[in-house]
C-alpha positions in Angstrom: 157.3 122.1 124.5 160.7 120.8 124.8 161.9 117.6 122.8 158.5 117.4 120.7 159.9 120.4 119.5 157.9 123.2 117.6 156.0 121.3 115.4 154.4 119.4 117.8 154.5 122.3 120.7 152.1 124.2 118.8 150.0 122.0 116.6 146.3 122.9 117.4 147.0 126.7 117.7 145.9 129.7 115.7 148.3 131.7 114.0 148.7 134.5 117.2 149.5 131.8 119.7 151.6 129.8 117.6 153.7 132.7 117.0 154.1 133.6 120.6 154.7 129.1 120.9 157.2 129.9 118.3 159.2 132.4 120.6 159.0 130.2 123.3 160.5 127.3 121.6 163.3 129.5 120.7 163.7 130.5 124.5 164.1 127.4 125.5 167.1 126.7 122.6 168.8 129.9 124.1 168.2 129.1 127.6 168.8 125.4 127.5 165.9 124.3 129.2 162.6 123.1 128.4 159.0 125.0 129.4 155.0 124.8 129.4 152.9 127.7 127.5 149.6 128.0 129.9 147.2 128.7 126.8 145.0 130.1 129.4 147.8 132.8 130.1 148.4 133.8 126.6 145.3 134.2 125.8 143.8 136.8 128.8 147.4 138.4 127.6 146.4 139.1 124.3 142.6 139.9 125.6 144.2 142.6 127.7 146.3 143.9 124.8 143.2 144.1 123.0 141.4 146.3 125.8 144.5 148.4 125.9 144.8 148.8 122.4 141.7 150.1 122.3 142.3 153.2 124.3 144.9 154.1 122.2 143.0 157.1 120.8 144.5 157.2 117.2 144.4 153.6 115.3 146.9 151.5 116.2 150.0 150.9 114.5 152.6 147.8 113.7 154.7 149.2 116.6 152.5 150.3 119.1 150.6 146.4 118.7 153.7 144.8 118.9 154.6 146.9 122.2 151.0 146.5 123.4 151.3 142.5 123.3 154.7 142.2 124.5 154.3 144.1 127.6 151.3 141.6 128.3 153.4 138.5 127.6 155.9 139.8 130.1 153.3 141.0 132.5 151.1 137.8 132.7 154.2 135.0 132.0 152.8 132.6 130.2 155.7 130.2 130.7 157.0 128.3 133.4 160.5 127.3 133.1 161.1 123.3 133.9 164.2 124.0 136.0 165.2 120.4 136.4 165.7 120.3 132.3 168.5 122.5 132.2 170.9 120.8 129.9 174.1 122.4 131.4 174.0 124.3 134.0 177.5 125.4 134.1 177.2 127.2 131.1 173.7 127.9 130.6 172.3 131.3 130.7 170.1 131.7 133.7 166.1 131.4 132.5 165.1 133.6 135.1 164.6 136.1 132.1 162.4 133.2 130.1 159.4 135.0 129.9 161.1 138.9 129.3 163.0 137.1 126.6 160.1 135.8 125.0 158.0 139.1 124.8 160.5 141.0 123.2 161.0 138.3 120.6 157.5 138.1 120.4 157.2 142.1 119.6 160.5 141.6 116.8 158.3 138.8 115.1 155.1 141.0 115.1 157.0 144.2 114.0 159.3 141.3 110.9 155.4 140.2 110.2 154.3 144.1 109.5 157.3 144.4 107.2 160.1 145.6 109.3 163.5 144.4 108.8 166.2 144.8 111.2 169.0 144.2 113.3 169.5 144.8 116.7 172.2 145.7 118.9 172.4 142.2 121.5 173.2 144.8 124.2 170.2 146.5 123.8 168.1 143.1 123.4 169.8 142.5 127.0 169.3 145.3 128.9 165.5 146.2 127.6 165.0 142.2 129.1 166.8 143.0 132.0 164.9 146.1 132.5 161.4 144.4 132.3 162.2 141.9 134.6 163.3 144.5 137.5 161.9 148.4 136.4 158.6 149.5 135.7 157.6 149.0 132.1 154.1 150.1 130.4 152.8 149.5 127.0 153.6 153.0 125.8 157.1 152.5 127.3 157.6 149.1 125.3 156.2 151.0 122.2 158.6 154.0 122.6 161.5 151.3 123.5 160.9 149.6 119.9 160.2 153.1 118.0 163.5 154.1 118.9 165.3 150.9 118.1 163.5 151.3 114.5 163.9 155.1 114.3 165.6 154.9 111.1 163.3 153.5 109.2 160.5 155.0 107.6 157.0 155.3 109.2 154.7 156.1 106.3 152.1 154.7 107.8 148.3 154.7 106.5 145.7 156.6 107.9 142.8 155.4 110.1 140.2 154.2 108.0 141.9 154.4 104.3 142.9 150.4 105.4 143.9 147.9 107.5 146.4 149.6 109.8 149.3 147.7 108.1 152.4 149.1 106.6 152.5 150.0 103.3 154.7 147.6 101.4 158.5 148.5 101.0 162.0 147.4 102.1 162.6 148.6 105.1 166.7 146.7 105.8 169.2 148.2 107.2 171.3 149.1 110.2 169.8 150.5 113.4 171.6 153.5 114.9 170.9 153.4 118.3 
């Protein structure tokens, strides 16, 4: 990716893995560094969301797909960082966290594409990366991570088979309360 920048990092992708590209080019703007997506990666990742999502017994919601595919991303690591392109590295945040960063930003841009909007507490963003990288994560425990962050907002979801599985339209800005 790096100085093609994302235009041109994810040209000849479909709309999934140009989202997840997306995430990753804004990784490497936070981090200061540059990276390679192994297509190959993302895409047993979101296979194996797919087989996991489908032994989730009631259909699937915004939330729990969004948890489902990030703890994949962050399982797999799709990315490896080019540590000799670190711009600064007296000041730049450590990419150790590269790929933890990019699967929850991947999950906030699934859940903003189902109609959630919302800001999060940095703090929080930091320690549920931190805690991927070094405790014990599943994709119900990603899922019940980013229910919690979105607790106050409304989840009027539909119900299984009366359409899609998307959210029903409606604003749903405003403050988190953690």
């Amino acid at each position: 990716m790096g100085e093609r920048g994302y235009y041109f990092s994810c040209l000849g992708l479909d709309n999934e893995e140009r989202l997840l590209c997306r995430s990753g080019v804004e990784a490497e703007e936070y981090f200061g560094c540059e990276a390679n997506m192994d297509l190959r990666v993302v895409r047993e990742s979101f296979e194996r969301a797919g087989v996991t999502l489908g032994q989730v017994k009631m259909d699937p919601n915004p939330i729990k797909q969004a948890g489902h595919r990030a703890f994949w991303v962050r399982k797999l690591k799709p990315f490896t960082v080019n540590w000799d392109s670190i711009k600064d590295r007296q000041t730049a945040v450590s990419p150790l966290f590269f790929n933890e960063y990019v699967s929850v930003m991947y999950g906030f841009q699934l859940l903003h594409l189902s109609g959630y909007k919302f800001h999060v507490n940095l703090d929080l963003v930091h320690d549920l990366i931190t805690g991927l990288r070094y405790d014990a994560f599943s994709p119900a425990s990603i899922t019940a991570v980013y229910q919690s962050m979105l607790a106050g907002y409304p989840a009027n979801y539909m119900k299984p088979g009366d359409g899609s599985g998307v959210l029903p339209a409606g604003d749903r800005s405003g403050p988190l309360t953690p």
